[in-house]
Each structure stands twice: as structure tokens, then as C-alpha cells.
C-alpha positions as CSV (number, residue, x, y, z in Angstrom):
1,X,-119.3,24.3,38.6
2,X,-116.2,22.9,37.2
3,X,-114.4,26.4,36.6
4,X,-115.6,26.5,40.3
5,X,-114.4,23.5,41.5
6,X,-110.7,24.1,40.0
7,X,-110.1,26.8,42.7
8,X,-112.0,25.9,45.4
9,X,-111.3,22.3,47.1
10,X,-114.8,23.1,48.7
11,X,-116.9,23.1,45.8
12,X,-114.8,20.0,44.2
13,X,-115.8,18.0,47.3
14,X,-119.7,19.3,46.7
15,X,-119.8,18.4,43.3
16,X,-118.3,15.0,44.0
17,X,-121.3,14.7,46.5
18,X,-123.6,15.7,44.0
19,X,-122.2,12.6,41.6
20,X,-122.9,10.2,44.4
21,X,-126.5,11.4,45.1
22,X,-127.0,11.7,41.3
23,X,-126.1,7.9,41.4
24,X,-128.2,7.1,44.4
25,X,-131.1,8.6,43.1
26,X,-130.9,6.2,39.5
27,X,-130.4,3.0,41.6
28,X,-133.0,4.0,43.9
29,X,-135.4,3.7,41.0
30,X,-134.1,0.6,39.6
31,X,-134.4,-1.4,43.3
32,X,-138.0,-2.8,42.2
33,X,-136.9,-3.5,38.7
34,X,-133.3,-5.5,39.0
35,X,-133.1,-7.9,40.8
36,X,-129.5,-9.5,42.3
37,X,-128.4,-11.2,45.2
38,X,-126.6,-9.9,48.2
39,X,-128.0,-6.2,48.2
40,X,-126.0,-5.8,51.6
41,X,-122.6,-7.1,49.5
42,X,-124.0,-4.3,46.7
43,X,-124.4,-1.6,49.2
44,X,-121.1,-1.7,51.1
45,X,-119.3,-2.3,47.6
46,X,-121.0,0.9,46.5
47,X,-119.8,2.6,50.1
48,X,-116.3,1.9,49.1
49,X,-116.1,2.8,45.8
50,X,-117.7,6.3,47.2
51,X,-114.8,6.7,50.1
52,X,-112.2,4.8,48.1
53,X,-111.0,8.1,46.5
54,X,-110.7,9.8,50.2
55,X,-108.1,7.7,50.9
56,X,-104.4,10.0,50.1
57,X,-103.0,7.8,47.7
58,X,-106.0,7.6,45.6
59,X,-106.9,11.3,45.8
60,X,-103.5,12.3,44.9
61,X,-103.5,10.3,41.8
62,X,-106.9,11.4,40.5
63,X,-106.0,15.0,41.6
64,X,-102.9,14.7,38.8
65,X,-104.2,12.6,36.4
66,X,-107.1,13.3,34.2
67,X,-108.9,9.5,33.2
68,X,-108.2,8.7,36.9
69,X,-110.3,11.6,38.2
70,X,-112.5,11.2,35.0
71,X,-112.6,7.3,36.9
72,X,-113.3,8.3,40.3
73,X,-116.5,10.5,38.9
74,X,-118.1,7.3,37.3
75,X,-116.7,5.1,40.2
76,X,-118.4,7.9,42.7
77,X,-121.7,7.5,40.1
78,X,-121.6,3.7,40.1
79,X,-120.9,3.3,43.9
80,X,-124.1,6.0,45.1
81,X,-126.0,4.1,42.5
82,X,-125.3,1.1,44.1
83,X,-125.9,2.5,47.3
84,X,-129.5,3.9,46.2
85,X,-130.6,0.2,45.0
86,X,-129.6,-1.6,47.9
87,X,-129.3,0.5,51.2
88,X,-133.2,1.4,51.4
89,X,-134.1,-2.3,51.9
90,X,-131.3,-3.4,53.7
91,X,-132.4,-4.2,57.6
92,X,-131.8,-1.5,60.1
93,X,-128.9,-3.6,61.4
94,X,-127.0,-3.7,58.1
95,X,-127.9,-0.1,57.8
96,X,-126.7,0.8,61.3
97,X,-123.3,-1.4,60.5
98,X,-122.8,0.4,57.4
99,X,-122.9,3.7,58.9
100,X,-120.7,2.5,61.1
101,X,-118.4,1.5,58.1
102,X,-118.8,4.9,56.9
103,X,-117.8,6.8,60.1
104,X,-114.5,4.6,61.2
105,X,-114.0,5.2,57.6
106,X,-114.3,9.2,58.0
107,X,-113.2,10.3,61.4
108,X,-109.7,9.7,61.1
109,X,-109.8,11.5,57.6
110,X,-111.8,14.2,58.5
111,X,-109.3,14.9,61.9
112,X,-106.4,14.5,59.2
113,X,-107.7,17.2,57.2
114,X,-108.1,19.4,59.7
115,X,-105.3,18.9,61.3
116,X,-103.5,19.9,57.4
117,X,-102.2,16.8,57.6
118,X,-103.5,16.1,53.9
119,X,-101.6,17.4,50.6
120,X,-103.7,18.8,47.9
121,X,-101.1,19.9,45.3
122,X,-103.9,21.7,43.6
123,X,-105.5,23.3,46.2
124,X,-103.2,24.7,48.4
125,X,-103.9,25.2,52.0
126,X,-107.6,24.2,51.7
127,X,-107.1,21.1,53.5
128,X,-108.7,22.9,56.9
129,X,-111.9,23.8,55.1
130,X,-112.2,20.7,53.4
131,X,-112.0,19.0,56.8
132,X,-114.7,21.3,58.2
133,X,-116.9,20.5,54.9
134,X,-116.6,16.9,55.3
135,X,-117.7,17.5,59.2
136,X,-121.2,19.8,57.5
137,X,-121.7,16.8,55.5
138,X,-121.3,13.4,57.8
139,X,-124.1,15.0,59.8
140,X,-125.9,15.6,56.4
141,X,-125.9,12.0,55.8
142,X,-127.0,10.8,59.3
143,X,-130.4,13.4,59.0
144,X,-130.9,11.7,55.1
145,X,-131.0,8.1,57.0
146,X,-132.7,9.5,59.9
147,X,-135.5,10.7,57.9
148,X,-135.5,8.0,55.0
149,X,-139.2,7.2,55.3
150,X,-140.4,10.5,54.0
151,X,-137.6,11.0,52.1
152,X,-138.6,8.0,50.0
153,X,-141.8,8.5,50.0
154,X,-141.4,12.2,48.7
155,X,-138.9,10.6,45.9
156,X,-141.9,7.9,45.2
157,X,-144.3,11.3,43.5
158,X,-143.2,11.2,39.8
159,X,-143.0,15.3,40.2
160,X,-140.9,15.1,42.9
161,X,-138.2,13.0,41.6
162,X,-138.5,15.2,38.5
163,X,-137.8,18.4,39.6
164,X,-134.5,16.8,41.4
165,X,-133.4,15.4,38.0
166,X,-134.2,18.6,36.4
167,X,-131.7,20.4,39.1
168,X,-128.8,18.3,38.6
169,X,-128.8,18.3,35.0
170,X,-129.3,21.9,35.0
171,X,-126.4,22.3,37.6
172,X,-124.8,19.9,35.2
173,X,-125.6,22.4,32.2
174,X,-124.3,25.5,34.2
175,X,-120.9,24.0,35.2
176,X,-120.3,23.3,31.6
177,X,-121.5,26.5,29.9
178,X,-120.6,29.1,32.0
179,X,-116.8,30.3,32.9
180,X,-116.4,30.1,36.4
């Protein structure tokens, strides 16, 4: 995936996703066993450490420098982990207010990468299909929280949670050994 995700702005985004669910699913586990105060402080720190790197600036330094976009994977890790640990037992108020966050957050983005109003030095006029890949994914995310319950409770069979874990590393594996 990372030969992939050098040409294609589409599959970069994906595989950014994929660090952030890889996260949420490790915290998910953990949200029994640790125990900290202020899981809604936890959760929307973890929702801006996610975005964070959406935000021009940001992007544009981790796009041209290596240990910041080496940074902004572990940062995109650490903040869906966070995430994971503290959203599913946050109140459906705090839940409701932090997808709220999340969409004032990703509107205007979204409608500026359509509109080509982003740069992406490295991926050159793929600003459009970015835009259109965020727009796939926000709905994505609203069917995830819509459908939690058995979500969670398909995550809570050992064999379930295993075979996830097996796919990631294995897409993990894949993106490393072969050329794309």
C-alpha cells in the first residue's frame, strides 16, 4: 500500500483511515482495563489529533517532510486509539456533540477540496477526488455510530476481533513487501 499511496492521494487518505481504525480498535480493547478521568476530554483530544493533519498547513508539512508524516501516522494511531477507549461509553449527547465537532470540522475542508482549492505538491490535481473520498467516508463514519451496538458486540467475539487484526497486519505486510 505505500508504493500505492505515493501516486494516488486516494489511497494515502485510505491508508491514513486505516491507521485511525487500527488505533480505535487497540483502545476499544483497553476501555475496561485503564482507567482515567475525563473519557469525553480523551475522546475529543483523540478527534483532533485525527483531523489535525487535514488542516493545510499541517498537511503540507507532513506531505514534505518525512518524521512529520512519520508523526502524523502515530498521532493518527494515538488519536483513533483514544477515540476507541473513550467514545463507546461516552453519553449519546457527548457522542452527538462530537460528531458535530467532526462535521463543522469537515465540511468546509471537504467543499475546499473539491472546489481544488487545496495544494498537494505531491499529488497533483487529485484534490477533486480526494474531496469526493472524504464525502464516501463522513457517511462511512455516521453508519459505524449508527450501528455501534452490533458493531461492538460483533468486536466483543474473540474470533471476530481476530480476523480484523489479522487483515490489517496483513495489509500492513503487503504494503511493505510488494512494489506497488
Amino acid at each position: 500500500m505505500a508504493g500505492l499511496s505515493a501516486q494516488s492521494l486516494l489511497v494515502h487518505h485510505f491508508a491514513h483511515w486505516l491507521w485511525v481504525i487500527a488505533g480505535a480498535i487497540v483502545g476499544y480493547h483497553f476501555r475496561d482495563l485503564v482507567r482515567l478521568p475525563g473519557r469525553t476530554f480523551v475522546a475529543w483530544a483523540g478527534l483532533v489529533a485525527a483531523f489535525a493533519w487535514h488542516l493545510p498547513p499541517l498537511l503540507s508539512w507532513a506531505e514534505t517532510n518525512q518524521p512529520a508524516h512519520i508523526f502524523a501516522h502515530v498521532t493518527l494511531l494515538i488519536g483513533g486509539g483514544a477515540m476507541g477507549w473513550a467514545v463507546p461509553q461516552l453519553s449519546g449527547a457527548r457522542k452527538a456533540a462530537l460528531f458535530i465537532g467532526a462535521n463543522v470540522v469537515m465540511w468546509p475542508l471537504v467543499l475546499a477540496e473539491l472546489a481544488n482549492a487545496f495544494v498537494y505538491p505531491s499529488y497533483s490535481g487529485q484534490a477533486t477526488t480526494a474531496g469526493i473520498a472524504e464525502l464516501v467516508a463522513m457517511p462511512l463514519a455516521w453508519l459505524v455510530l449508527a450501528f455501534w451496538g452490533p458493531l461492538r458486540r460483533g468486536l466483543a467475539r474473540p474470533g471476530a476481533t481476530n480476523a480484523v487484526l489479522a487483515l490489517f497486519a496483513l495489509a500492513a505486510l503487503v504494503g511493505w513487501v510488494l512494489p506497488f
